[in-house]
C-alpha positions as CSV (number, residue, x, y, z in Angstrom):
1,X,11.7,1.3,-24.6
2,X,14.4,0.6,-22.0
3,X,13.6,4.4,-20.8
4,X,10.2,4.0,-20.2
5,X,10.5,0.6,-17.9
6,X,12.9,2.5,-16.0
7,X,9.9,5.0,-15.6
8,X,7.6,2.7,-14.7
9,X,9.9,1.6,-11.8
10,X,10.3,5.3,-10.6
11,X,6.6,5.6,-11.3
12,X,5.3,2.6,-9.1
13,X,8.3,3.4,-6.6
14,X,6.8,6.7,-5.6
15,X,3.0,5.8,-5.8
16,X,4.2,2.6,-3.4
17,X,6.1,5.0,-1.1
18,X,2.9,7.1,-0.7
19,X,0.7,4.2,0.3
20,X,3.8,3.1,2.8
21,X,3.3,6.8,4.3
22,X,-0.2,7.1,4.8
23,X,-2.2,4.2,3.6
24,X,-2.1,2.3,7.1
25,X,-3.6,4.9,9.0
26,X,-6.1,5.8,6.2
27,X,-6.9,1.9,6.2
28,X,-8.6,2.3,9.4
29,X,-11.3,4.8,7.7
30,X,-11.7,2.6,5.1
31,X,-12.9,-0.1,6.8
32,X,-16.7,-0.4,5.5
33,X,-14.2,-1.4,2.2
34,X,-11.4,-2.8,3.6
35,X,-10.1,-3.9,6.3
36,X,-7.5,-2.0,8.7
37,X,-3.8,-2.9,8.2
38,X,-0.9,-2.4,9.8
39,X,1.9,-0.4,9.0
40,X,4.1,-3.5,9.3
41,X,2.6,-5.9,7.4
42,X,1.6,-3.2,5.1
43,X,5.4,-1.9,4.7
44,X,6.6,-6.0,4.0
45,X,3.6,-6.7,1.4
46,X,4.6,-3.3,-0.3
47,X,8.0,-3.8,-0.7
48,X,7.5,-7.3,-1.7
49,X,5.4,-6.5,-5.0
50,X,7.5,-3.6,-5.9
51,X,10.4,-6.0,-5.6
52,X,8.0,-8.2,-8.3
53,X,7.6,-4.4,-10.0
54,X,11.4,-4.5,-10.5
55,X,11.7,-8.5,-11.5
56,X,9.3,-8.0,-14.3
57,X,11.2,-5.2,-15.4
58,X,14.8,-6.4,-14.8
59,X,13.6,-9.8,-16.9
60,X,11.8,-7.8,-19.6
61,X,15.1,-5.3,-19.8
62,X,17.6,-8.8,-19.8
63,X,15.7,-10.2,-22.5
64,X,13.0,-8.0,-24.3
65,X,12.8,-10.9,-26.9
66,X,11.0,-13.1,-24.4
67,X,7.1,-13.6,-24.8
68,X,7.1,-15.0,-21.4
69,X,9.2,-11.5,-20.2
70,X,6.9,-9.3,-22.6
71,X,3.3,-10.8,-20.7
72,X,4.7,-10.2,-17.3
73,X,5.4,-6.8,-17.8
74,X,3.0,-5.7,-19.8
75,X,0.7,-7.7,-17.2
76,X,2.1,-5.3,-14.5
77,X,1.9,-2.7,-16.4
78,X,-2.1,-3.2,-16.9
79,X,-2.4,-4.3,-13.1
80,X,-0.7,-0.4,-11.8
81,X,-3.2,1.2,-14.6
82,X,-6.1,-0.5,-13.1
83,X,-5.3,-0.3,-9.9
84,X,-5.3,3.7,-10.0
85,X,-8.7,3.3,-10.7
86,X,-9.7,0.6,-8.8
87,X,-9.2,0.7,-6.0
88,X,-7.9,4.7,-5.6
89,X,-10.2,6.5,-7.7
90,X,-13.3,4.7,-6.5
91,X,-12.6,4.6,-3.1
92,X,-12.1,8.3,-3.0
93,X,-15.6,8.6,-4.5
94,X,-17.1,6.5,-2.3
95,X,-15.3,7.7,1.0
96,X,-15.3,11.3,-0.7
97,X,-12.0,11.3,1.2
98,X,-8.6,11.0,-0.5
99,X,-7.3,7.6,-0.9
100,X,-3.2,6.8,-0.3
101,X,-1.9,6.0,-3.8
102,X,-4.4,8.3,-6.3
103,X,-2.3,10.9,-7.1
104,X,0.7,8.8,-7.9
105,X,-1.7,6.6,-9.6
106,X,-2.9,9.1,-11.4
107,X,-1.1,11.2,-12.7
108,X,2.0,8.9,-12.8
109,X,1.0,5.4,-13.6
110,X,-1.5,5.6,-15.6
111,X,0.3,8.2,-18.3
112,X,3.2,6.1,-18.2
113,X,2.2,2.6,-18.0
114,X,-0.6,3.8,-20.5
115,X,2.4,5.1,-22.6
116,X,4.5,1.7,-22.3
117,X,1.4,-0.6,-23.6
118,X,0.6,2.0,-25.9
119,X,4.3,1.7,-27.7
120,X,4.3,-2.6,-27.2
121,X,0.7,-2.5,-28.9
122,X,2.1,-0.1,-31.8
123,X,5.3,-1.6,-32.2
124,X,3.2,-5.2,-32.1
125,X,5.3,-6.5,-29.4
126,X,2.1,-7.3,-28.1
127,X,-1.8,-7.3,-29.0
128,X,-4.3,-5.7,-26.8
129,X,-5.5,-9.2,-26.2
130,X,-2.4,-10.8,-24.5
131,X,-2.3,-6.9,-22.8
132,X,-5.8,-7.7,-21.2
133,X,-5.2,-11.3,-20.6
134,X,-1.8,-10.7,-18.9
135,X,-3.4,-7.9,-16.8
136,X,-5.8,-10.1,-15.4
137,X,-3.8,-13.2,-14.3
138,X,-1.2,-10.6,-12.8
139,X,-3.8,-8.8,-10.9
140,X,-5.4,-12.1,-9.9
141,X,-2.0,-13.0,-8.8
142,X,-1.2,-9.8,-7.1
143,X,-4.8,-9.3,-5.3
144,X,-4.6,-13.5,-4.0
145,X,-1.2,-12.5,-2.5
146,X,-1.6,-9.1,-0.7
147,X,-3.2,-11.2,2.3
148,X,-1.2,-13.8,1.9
149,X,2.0,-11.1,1.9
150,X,0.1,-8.9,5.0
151,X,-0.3,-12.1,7.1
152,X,4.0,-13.2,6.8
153,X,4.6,-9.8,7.1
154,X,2.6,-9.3,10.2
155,X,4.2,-12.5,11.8
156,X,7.6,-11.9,10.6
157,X,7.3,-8.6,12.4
158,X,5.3,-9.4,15.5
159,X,8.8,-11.6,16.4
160,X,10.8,-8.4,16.5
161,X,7.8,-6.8,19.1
């Protein structure tokens, strides 16, 4: 299992890095949906939930025993799945223009985050219940702090302007 949460940090690495690259400046067509950001706060709220990426992971890989450890990975796991799909894969059908993050999204983290809760289902680490129910309070957590994350990025870097 160890291999595969070292995937799923290589996975949501590069699917981050290709938002950092081009989602800013896509942002600003996006706007009946969303609304524009800035590459700077953008860049700080990025690097701030992969650094939450890598936590659940390190804690998960220090002590796999750990229900607690087991929920918030698995509950990151099902936040990266949906989020390939909602927002990337939508968005792209709705803007029919190609939305920062789907490709990485796709054809990285959903195979192997789909993979990961695949083997903690089978291996009854965890039930597709506590999968779902961990998904949603980590996406609920991770949606309620993006803004939170693009406004003290935004400040933090407007005192270096």
């Amino acid at each position: 299992m160890e291999e595969l949460v070292i995937l799923f940090l290589f996975a949501i690495t590069l699917h981050n890095l290709e938002e950092a690259l081009w989602l800013p400046a896509w942002s600003n067509y996006a706007s009946k949906y969303h609304k524009p950001v800035g590459k700077n706060e953008f860049h700080f709220a990025v690097i701030c939930i992969t650094a939450l990426a890598y936590l659940s992971a390190f804690f998960y890989l220090y002590n796999p025993d750990s229900v607690l450890t087991k929920y918030f990975l698995s509950g990151f796991l099902g936040s990266m799945l949906l989020n390939a799909i909602f927002p990337h894969l939508l968005v792209t059908f709705l803007l029919k223009r190609y939305a920062p993050g789907l490709l990485t999204g796709v054809f990285l983290n959903i195979p192997i985050n789909g993979l990961i809760l695949y083997r903690f289902i089978s291996s009854n680490e965890v039930t597709l219940t506590e999968v779902m129910f961990s998904t949603l309070i980590v996406a609920g957590v991770l949606v309620g702090l993006i803004p939170v994350l693009f406004k003290i990025g935004k400040f933090m870097t407007s005192q270096y302007e």
